[in-house]
N, C-alpha and C positions, 0 to 999 in steps of 0.2 A: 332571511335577511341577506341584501347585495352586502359584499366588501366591498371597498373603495378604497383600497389599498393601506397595507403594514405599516402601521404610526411605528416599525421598531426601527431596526439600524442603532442598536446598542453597540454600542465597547466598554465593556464592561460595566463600571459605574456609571458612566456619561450615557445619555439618553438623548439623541440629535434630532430624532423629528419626533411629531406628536400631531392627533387628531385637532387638541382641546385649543380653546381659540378662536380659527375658523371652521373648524367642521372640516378643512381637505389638508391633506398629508403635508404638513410644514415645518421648516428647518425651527426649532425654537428660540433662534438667535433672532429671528423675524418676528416674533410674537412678541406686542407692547403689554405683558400682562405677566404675573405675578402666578408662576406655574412652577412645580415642582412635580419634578417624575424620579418615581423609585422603579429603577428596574431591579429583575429580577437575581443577581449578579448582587445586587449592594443588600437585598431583602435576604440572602442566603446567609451572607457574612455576618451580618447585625444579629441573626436568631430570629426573624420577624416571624412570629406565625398569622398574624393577622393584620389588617390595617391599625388596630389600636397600639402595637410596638411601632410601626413604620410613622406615628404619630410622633411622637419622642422625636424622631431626627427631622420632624419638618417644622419650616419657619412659622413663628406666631400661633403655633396650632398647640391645644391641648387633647390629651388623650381620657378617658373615662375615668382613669383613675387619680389626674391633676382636676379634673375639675365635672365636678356634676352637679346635678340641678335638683337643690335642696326640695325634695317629694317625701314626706313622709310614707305615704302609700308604696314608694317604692316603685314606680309606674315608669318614672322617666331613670332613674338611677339604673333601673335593670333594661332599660332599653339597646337592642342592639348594636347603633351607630351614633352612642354618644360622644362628641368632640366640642370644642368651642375655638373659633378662629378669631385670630384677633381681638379678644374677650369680648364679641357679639354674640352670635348665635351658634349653633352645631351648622355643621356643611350638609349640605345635600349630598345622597349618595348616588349614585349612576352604575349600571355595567353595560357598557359598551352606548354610552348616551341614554338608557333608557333606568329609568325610577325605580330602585328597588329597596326592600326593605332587609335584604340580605346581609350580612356581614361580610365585608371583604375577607377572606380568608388565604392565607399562603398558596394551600394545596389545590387552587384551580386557577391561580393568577400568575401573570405573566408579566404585571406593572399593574403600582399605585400611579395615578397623576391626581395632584392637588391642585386647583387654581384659588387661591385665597383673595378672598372681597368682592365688593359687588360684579367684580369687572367677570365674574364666573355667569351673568346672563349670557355671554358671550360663546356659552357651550347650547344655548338655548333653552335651558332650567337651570335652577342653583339659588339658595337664597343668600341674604347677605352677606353672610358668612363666609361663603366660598362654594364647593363642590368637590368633592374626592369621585374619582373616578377609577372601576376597574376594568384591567384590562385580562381580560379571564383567558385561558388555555384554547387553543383552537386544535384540530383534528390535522394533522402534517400531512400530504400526500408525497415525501420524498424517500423516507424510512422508518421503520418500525424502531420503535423506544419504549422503555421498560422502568419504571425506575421504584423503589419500595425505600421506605423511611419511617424510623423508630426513636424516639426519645424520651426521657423521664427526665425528673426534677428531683429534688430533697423536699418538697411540698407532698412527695407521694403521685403528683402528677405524670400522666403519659399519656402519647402522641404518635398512632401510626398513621401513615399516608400512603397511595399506592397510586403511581400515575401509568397507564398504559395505552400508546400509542402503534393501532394498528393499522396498517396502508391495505385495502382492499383492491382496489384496481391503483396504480404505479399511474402518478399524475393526476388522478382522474376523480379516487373515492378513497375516505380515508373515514377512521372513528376512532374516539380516543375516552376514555374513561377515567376518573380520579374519584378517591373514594378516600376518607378521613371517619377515623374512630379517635376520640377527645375525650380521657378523665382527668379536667383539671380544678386543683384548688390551690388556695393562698395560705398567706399567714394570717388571714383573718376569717378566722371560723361565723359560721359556715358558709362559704362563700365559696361556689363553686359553677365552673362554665366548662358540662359537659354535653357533647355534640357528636352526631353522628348524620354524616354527609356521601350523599352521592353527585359525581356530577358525569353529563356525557356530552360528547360533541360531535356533532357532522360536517364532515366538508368533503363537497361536491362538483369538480370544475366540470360542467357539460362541453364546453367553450372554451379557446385559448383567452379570453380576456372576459368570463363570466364564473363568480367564484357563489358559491351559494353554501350559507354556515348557517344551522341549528344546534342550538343548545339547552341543556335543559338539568335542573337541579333538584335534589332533595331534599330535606335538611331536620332533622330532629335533636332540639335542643331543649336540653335541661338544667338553667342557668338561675344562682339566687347571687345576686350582687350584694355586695355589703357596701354602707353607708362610707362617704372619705373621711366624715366623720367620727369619734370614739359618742359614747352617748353622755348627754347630759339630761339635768333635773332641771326640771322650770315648771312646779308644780307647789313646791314648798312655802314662795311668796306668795301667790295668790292664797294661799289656805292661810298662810300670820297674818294677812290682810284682811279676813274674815270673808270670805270663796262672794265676791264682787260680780254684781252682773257689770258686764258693760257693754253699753250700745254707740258702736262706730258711728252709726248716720245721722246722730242726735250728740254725739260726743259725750255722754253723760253714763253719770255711774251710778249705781243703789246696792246696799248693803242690807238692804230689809228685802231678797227676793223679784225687788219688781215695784215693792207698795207706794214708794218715795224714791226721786230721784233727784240725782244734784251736777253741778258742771261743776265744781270744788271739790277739794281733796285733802285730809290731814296727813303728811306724809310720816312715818314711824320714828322722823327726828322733831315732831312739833310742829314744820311749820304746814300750813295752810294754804293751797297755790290751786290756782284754777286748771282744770285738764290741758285745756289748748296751751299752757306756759312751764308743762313737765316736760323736763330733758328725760331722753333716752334711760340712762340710768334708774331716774326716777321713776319711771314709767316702770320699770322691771323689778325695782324694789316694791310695789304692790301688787307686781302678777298683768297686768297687761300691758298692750303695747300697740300703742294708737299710729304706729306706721304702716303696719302691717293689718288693722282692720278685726273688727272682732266677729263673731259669728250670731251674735243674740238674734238677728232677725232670723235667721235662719232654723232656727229652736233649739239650738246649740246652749250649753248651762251657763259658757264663758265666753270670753274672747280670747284668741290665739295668746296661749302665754309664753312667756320667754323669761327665763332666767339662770343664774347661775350659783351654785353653793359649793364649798370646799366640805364636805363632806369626812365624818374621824377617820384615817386612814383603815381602820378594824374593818369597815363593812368590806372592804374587797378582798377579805376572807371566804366569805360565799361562791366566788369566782372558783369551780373546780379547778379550769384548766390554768396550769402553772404559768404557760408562754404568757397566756390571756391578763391573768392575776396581773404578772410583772409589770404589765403596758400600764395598768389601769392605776397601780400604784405609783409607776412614775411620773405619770402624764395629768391623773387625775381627769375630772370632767372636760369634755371639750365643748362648749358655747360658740 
């Protein structure tokens, strides 16, 4: 990979030039777009270890844990580079312009840059939402650097990191190595993102004005995400409803298995109302939910159910863990 010169020229928190935009080294005071850059300097102070903290202090953006994308399977929830910009879509990720499915992480980056909304084609990938872009560690040719890092939590959580920078030939060859050991968890059992990473870098000037950078990573991760939601029951109505097939493409529903079907409904207060004229509500006080589509063509028993019940407060005795117990009795179901 050619360089085409240092997007840095930091002071401190302030970040003056940047790649993202046009693709060539410019002031960002010249850029008509919607860019945010964390340098390294503001990513230190905050505690960031990854892009998903550096998310918190950027405009319009959510981080995984304000917002994610209701997956029962757990598929997109535990995905590595969940965000949502401007309550569209998640951003595209990039290092160094190119597509990856990597997590940004602290200990090999040097700058976040964000450009939120469409105007992020403008990096040449990006989808609506914007594009988070890292700017990972390169190999120095001017001095050898050393630096090692250790932290824990009251979660039981900890975090070493180890960056080393060494100059081979003075100007000329350099290589640099960063390395992260990750056991972290939350307050919400069991939910945990642990990681163990390598990364290395080359940098080679053959040429006063010809700079050539390889890099390259490793990454083993062991991560179960927990829902943003507490769990709820939506199971109960469809069963006092007498367990209802319902077919979305047909709109219609049978209480005999299949044998007889009707587009009408008695609802549990008496009255009598056709499917297509039930409010939301209504629809959930019999167990399904004709917004969201049911599954009978599919061979599925039902259709997606949804609902909610206050349940006697005694059952959240079963709950061992005491922290756990507390949340569920105060909070109860969360629909």
């Amino acid at each position: 990979m050619f360089s085409r010169g240092d997007a840095g020229d930091e002071k401190g928190y302030r970040a003056n030039n940047t790649l993202s935009g046009t693709r060539i080294k410019t002031n960002l005071a010249d850029i008509p777009s919607a860019v945010s850059v964390f340098t390294k300097e503001f990513l230190d102070d905050i505690g960031a270890t990854s892009i998903q903290d550096a998310y918190l202090y950027s405009v319009s953006t959510e981080n995984e844990n304000e917002f994610a994308i209701n997956d029962t399977e757990g598929d997109d929830v535990s995905s590595q580079n969940t965000s949502r910009v401007r309550g569209l879509v998640a951003s595209s990720t990039t290092r160094g312009f190119f597509e990856t499915r990597f997590r940004a992480d602290g200990y090999n980056s040097e700058r976040y840059t964000v450009s939120r909304g469409p105007n992020s084609i403008l990096y040449g990938i990006g989808s609506p939402g914007g594009l988070m872009d890292q700017g990972v560690k390169q190999a120095r040719l001017n001095k050898d650097e050393y630096e090692f890092s250790f932290r824990f939590d009251s979660e039981s959580g900890r975090r070493s990191t180890v960056d080393f920078n060494k100059v081979i030939m003075k100007d000329r060859l350099a290589f640099r190595f960063a390395g992260l050991e990750q056991v972290a968890e939350t307050w919400r059992d069991p939910e945990k993102d642990d990681e163990a990473r390598r990364y290395y870098s080359l940098t080679f000037k053959p040429f006063k004005r010809t700079t050539i950078r390889a890099s390259y990573e490793t990454m083993n991760a062991d991560r179960s995400k927990a829902r943003s939601n507490m769990a709820y029951e939506d199971f109960s109505h469809w069963a006092a409803s007498g367990m209802p097939f319902y077919d979305h493409l047909n709109d219609r529903i049978s209480f005999d298995q299949g044998a007889i079907w009707a587009n009408t409904i008695t609802l549990p207060d008496g009255r009598t109302k056709t499917l297509a004229s039930l409010t939301e509500p209504e629809q959930h006080s019999i167990g399904i939910d004709r917004d969201n589509g049911g599954q009978f063509n599919l061979g599925e028993r039902r259709s997606f159910i949804h609902g909610q019940i206050e349940p006697d407060p005694s059952v959240w005795t079963a709950i061992q863990d005491p922290a756990t117990r507390a949340l569920y009795e105060k909070y109860g179901f969360q629909g």
